[in-house]
BALO-201859 format. One record per residue (C-alpha): residue number from 1; residue in one letter; x, y, z. Coordinates in pm, whole numbers, padded with zeros to 5 digits. Layout:
# residues N
+-----+------+--------+--------+--------+
| seq | type |      u |      v |      w |
+-----+------+--------+--------+--------+
| NUM |    a |      X |      Y |      Z |
...
+-----+------+--------+--------+--------+
***
This chain:
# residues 340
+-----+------+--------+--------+--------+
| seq | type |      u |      v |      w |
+-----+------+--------+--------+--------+
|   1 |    x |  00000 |  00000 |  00000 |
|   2 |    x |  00122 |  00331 | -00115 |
|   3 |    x |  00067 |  00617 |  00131 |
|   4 |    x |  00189 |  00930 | -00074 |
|   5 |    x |  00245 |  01310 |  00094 |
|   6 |    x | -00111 |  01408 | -00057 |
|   7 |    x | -00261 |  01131 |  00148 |
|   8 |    x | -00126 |  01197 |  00450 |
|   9 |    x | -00162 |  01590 |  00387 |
|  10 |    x | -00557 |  01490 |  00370 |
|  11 |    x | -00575 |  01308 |  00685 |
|  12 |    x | -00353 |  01518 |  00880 |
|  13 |    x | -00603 |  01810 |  00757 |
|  14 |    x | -00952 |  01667 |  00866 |
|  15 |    x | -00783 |  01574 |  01223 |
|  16 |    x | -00667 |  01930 |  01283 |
|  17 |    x | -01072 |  02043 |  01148 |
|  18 |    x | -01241 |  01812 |  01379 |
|  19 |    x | -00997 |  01910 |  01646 |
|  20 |    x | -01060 |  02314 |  01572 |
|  21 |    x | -01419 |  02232 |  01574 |
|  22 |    x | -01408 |  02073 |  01932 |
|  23 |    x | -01206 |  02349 |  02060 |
|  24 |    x | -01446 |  02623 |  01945 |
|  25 |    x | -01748 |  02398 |  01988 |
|  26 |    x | -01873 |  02423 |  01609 |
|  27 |    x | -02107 |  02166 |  01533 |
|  28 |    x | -02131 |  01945 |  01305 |
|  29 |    x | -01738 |  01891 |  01268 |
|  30 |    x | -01846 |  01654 |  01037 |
|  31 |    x | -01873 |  01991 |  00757 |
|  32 |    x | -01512 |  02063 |  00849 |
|  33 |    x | -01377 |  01747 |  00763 |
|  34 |    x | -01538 |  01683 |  00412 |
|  35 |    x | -01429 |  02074 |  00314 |
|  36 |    x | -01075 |  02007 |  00412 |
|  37 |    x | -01096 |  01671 |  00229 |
|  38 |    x | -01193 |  01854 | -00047 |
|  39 |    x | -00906 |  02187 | -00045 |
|  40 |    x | -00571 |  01974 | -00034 |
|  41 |    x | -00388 |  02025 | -00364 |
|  42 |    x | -00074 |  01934 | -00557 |
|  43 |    x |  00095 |  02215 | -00460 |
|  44 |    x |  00096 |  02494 | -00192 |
|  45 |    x |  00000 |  02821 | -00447 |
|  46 |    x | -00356 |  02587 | -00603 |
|  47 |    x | -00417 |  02447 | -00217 |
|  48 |    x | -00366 |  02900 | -00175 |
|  49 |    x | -00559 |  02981 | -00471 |
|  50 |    x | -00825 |  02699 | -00373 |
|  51 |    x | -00873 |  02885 | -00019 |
|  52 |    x | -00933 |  03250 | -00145 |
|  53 |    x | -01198 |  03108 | -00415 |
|  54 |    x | -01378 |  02933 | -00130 |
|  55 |    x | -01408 |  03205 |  00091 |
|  56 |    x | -01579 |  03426 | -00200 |
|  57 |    x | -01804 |  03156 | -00303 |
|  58 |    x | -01906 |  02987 |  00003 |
|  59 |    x | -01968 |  03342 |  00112 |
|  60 |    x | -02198 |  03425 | -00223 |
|  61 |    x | -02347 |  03018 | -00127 |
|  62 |    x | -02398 |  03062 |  00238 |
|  63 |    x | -02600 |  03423 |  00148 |
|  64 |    x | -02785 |  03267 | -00122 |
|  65 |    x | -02908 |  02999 |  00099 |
|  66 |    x | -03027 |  03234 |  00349 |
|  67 |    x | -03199 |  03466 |  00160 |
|  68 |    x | -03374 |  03151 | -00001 |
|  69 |    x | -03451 |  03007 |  00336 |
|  70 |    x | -03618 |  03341 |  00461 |
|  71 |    x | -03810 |  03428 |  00128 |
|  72 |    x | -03903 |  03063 |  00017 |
|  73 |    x | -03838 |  02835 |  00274 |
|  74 |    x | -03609 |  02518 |  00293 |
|  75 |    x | -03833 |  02273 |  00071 |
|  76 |    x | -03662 |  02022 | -00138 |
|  77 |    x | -03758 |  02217 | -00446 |
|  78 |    x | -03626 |  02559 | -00312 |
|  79 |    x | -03327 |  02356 | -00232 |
|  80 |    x | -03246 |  02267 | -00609 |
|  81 |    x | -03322 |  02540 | -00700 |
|  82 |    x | -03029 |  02719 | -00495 |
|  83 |    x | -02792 |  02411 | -00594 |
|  84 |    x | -02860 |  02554 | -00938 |
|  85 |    x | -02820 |  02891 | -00928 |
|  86 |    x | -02515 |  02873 | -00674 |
|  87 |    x | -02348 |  02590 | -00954 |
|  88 |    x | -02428 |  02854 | -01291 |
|  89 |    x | -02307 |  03139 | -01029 |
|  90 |    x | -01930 |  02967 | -00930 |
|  91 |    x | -01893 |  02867 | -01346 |
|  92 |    x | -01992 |  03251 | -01423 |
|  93 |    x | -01719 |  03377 | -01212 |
|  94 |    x | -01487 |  03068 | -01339 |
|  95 |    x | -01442 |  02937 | -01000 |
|  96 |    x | -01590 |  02543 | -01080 |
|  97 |    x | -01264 |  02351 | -00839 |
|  98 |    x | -01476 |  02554 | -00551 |
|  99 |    x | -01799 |  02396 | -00629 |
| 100 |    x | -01815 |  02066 | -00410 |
| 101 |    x | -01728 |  02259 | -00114 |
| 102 |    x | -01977 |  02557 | -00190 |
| 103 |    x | -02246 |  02292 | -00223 |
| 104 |    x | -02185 |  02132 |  00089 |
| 105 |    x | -02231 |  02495 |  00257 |
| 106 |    x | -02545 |  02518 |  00097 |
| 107 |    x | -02666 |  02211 |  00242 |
| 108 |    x | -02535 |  02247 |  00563 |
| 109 |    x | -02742 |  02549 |  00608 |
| 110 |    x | -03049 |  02422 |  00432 |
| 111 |    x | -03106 |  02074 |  00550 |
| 112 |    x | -03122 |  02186 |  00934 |
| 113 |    x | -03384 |  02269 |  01152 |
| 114 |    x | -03368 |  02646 |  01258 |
| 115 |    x | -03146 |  02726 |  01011 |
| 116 |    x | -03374 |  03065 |  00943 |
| 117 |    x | -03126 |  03201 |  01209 |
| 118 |    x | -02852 |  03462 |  01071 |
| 119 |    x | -02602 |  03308 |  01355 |
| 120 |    x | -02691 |  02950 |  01239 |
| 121 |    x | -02579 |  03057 |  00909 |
| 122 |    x | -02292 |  03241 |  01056 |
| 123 |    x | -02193 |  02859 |  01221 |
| 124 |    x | -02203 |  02679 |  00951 |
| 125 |    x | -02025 |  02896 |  00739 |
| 126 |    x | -01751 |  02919 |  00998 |
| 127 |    x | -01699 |  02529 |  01040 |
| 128 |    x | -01673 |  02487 |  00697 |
| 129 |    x | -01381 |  02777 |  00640 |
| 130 |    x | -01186 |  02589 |  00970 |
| 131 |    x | -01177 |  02312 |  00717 |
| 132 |    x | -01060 |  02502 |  00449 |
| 133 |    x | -00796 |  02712 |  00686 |
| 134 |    x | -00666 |  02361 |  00817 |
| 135 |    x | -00604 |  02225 |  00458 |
| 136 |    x | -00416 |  02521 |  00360 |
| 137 |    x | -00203 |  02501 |  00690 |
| 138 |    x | -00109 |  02144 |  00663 |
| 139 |    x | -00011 |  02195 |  00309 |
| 140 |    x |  00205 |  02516 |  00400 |
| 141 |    x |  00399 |  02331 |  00686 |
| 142 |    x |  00376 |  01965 |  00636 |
| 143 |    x |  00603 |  01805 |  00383 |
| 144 |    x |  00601 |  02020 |  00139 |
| 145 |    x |  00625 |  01945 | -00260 |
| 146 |    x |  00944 |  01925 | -00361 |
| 147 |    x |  00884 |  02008 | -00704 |
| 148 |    x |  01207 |  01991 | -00854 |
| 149 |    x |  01318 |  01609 | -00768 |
| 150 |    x |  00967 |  01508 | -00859 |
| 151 |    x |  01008 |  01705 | -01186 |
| 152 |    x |  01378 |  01565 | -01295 |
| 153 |    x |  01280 |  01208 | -01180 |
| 154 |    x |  00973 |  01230 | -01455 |
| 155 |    x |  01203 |  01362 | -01702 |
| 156 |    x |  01444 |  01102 | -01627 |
| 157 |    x |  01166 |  00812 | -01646 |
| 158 |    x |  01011 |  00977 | -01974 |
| 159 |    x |  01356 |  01011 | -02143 |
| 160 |    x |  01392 |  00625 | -02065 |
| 161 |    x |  01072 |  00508 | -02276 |
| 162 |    x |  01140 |  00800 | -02530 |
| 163 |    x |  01509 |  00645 | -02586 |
| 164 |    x |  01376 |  00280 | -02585 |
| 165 |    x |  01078 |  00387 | -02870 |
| 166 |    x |  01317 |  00594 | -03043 |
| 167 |    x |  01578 |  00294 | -03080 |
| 168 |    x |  01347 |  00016 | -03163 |
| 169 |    x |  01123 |  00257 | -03413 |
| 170 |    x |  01321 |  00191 | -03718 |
| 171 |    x |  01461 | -00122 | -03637 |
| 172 |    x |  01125 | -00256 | -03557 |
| 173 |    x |  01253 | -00517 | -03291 |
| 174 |    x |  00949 | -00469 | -03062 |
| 175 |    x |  00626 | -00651 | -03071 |
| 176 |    x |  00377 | -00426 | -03187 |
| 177 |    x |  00171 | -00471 | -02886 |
| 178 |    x |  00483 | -00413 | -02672 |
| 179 |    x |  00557 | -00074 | -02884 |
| 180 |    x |  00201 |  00020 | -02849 |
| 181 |    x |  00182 | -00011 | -02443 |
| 182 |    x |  00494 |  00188 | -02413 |
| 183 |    x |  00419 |  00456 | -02669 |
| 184 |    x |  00068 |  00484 | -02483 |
| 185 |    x |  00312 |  00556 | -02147 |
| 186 |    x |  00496 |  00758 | -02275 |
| 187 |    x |  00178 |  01016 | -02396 |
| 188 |    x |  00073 |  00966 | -02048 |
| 189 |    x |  00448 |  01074 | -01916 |
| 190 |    x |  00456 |  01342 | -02089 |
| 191 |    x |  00092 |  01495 | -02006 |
| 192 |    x |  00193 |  01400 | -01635 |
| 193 |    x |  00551 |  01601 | -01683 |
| 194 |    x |  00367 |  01914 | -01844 |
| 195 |    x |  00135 |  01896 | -01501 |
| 196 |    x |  00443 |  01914 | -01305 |
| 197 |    x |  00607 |  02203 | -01499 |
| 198 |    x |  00295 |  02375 | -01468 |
| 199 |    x |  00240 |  02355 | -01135 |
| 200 |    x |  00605 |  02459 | -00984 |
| 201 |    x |  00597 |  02728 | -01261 |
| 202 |    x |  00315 |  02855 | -01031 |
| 203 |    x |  00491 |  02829 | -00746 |
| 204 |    x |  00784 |  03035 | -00840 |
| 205 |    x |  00614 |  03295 | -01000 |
| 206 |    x |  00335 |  03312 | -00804 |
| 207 |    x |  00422 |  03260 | -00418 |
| 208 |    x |  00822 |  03307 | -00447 |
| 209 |    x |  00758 |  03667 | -00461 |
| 210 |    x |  00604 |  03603 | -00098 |
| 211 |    x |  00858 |  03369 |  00049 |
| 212 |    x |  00594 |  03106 |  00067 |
| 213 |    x |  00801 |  02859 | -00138 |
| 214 |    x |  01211 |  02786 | -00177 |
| 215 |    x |  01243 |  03017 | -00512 |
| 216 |    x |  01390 |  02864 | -00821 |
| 217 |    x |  01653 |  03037 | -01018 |
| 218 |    x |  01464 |  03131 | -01317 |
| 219 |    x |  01718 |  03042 | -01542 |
| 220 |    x |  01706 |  02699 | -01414 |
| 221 |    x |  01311 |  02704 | -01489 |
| 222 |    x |  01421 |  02788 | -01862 |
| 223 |    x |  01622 |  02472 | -01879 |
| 224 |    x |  01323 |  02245 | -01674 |
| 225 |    x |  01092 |  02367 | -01953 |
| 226 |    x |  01351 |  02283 | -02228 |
| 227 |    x |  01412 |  01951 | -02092 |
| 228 |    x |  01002 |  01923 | -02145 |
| 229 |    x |  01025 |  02088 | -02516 |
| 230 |    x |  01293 |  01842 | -02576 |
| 231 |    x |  01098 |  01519 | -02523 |
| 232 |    x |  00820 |  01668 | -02662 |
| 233 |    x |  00972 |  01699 | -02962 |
| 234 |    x |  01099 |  01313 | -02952 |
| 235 |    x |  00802 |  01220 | -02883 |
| 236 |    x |  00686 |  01384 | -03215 |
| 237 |    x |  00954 |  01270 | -03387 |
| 238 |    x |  00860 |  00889 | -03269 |
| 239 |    x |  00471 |  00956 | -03430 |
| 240 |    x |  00589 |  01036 | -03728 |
| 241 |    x |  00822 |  00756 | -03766 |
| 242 |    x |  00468 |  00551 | -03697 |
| 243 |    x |  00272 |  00729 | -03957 |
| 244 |    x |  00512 |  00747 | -04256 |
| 245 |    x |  00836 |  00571 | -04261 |
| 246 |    x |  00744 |  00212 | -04343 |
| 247 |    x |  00482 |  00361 | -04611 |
| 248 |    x |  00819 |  00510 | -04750 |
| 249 |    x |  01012 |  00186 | -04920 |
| 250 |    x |  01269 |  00192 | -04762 |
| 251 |    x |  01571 | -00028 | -04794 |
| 252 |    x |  01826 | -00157 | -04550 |
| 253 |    x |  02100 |  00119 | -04638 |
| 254 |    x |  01796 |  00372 | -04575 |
| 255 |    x |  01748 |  00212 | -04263 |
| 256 |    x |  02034 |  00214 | -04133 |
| 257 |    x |  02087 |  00594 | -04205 |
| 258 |    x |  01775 |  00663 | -04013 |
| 259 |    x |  01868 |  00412 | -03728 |
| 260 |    x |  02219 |  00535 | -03670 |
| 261 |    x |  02161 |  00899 | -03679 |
| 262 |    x |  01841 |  00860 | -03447 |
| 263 |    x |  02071 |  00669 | -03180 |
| 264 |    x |  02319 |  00902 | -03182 |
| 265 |    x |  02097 |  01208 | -03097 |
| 266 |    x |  01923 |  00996 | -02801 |
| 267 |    x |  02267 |  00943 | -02695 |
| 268 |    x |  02337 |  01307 | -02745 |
| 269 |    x |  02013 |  01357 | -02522 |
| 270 |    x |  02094 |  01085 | -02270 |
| 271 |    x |  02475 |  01275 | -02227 |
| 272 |    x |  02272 |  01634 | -02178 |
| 273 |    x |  02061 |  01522 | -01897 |
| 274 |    x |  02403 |  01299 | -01763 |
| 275 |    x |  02571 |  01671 | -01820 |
| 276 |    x |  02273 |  01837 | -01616 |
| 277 |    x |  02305 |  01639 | -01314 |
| 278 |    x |  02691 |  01664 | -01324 |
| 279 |    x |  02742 |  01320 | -01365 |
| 280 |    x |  02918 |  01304 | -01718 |
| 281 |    x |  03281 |  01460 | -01799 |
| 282 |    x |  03270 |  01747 | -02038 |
| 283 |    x |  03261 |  01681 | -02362 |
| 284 |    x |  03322 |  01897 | -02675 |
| 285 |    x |  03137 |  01677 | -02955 |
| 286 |    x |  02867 |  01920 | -02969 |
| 287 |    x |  02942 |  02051 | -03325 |
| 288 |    x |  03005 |  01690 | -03431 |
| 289 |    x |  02711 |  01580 | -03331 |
| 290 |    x |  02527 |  01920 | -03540 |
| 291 |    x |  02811 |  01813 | -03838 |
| 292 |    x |  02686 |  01512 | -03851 |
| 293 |    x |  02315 |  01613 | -03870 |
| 294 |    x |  02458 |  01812 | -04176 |
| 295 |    x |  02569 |  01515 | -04337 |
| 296 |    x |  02197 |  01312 | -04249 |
| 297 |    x |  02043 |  01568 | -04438 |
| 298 |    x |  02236 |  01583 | -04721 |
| 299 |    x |  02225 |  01175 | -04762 |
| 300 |    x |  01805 |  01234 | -04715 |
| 301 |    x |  01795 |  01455 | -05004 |
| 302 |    x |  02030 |  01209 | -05168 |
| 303 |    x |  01788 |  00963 | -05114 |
| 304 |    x |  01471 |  01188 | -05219 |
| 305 |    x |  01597 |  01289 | -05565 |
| 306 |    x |  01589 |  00927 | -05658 |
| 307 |    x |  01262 |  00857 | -05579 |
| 308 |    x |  01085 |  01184 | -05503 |
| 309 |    x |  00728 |  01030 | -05532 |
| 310 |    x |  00802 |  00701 | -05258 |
| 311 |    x |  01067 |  00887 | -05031 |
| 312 |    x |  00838 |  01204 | -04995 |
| 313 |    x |  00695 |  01103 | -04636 |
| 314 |    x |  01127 |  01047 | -04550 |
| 315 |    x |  01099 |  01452 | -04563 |
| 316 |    x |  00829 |  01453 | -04287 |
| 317 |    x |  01018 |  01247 | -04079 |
| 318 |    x |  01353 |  01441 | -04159 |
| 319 |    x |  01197 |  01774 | -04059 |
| 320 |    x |  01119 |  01619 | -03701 |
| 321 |    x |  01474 |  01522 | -03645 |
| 322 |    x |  01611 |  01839 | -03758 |
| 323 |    x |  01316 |  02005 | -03522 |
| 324 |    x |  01462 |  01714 | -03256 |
| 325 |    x |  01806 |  01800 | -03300 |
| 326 |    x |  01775 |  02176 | -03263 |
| 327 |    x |  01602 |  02153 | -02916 |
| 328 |    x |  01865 |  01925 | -02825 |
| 329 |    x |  02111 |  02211 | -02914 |
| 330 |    x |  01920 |  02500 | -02725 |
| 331 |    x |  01960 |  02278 | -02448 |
| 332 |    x |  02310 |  02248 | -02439 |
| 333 |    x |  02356 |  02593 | -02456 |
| 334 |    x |  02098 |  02673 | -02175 |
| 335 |    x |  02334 |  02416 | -02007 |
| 336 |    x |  02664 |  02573 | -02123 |
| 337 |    x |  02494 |  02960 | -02000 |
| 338 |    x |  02413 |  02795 | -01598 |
| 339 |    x |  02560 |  02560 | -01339 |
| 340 |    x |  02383 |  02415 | -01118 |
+-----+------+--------+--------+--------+
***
């Protein structure tokens, strides 16, 4: 069983509501708990972001309700009614992560006797902000995200079925089943990786300015999201392998100019992330490896003029490794420009 930081984050949360909610005497705690279930984030500045939306539209729910109990009463039709309009309300003001919690405030008011009161409302609205409060304190001070060894550990993993797709693509030594699982992962490693950049992007530009978070020189961002670009652009250069190269005719001396040069640039890009994490000797075979992407070309086009009308799709697939190979390149030099 797999307990992760999140997890614990959650539980750690409703045990400090249901505490609050004893001390103060707000009942029932049982509202505190399900809204701090619901606040813990991914990261401290959306668990932030998540609290200030909250207290605007619980606020706009909780009035709602009340004015809804007090001018139409607390039927079960009044009541969907108010579920409605509180739901269209949060997606006007693009606030829809806040709408589980809102809801729950609505209900909490509405389904109790004597809920007509103002301090009733008051109460509730209070036990369900202590739940809120306690998820954004646990995630400020307990384990926080450490977005930058999560981040270089996805790159590494996604780099590792990139390089394995990349080598076999040509080659076709995989099962086609086999290629198919891992090329399916490795979609699904890159969406996950684009997540990650995403959300420590946030962090640094939107709570460093406040201390809230370790900042992150921003020249070392440049070079996370690079790293991203990078497999991106592998992994594009993989789908179009797929979609045109075996449609092309190729032979086994075209082959093996495709193969070679492709393993030497996922070599190139396994020796850049080595380079990154300081564990490679400087090298200075960066303008052999662009010299030799010179010479690929030129043996493509070779290869095109002879049979323009079957080696067309080659082009396609050309154009992706020249796009591959420059990214590669503005890595290095974002590498050469910082050390880290």
């Amino acid at each position: 069983m797999n307990i992760g930081p999140r997890i614990l984050k959650t539980g750690i949360a409703v045990t400090m509501a249901l505490y609050l909610c004893s001390a103060f005497q707000l009942e029932p705690a049982i509202f505190a708990a399900l809204a701090a279930t619901l606040t813990i984030q991914p990261s401290i500045y959306r668990t932030w972001k998540q609290m200030l939306d909250q207290v605007m539209t619980n606020t706009l729910g909780a009035a709602v309700a009340l004015f809804a109990i007090t001018f139409l009463g607390d039927n079960p039709i009044t009541i969907g009614l108010v579920i409605i309009l509180v739901i269209s309300l949060s997606l006007k003001i693009k606030m829809e992560n806040t709408i589980p919690t809102t809801l729950v405030t609505v209900l909490a008011i509405m389904s109790a006797p004597g809920n007509e009161d103002f301090l009733f409302t008051l109460n509730r609205f209070l036990i369900i902000m202590v739940g809120t409060g306690s998820a954004m304190i646990v995630n400020l001070t307990i384990l926080p995200p450490k977005y930058k060894e999560k981040y270089l550990e996805s790159v590494r993993a996604t780099f590792q079925s990139l390089s394995l797709l990349l080598r076999t693509a040509v080659s076709n030594e995989m099962t086609e089943t086999s290629f198919q699982d891992q090329s399916k992962k490795l979609k699904k490693d890159i969406v996950k990786l684009e997540n990650q950049y995403q959300m420590f992007d946030e962090e640094r530009g939107k709570l460093g300015k406040l201390g809230k978070v370790n900042e992150m020189h921003a020249r070392e961002v440049v070079i996370f999201k690079q790293m991203l670009k990078t497999l991106q652009e592998g992994e594009q250069l993989l789908e179009n392998i797929e979609e045109h190269y075996f449609q092309s005719r190729t032979n086994k001396e075209d082959n093996q100019l495709f193969d070679e040069h492709i393993e030497e640039l996922v070599n190139y890009h396994e020796y850049l992330l080595l380079k990154y994490q300081g564990k490679v000797k400087e090298q200075h075979g960066d303008d052999e490896v662009l010299k030799n992407s010179g010479e690929f070309f030129d043996q493509v086009l070779e290869v095109y003029h002879q049979d323009k009308e079957q080696k067309l799709r080659l082009m396609i697939i050309t154009s992706s490794i020249v796009d591959y190979t420059f990214h590669l390149n503005r890595l290095n030099q974002l590498l050469e420009r910082g050390r880290f």
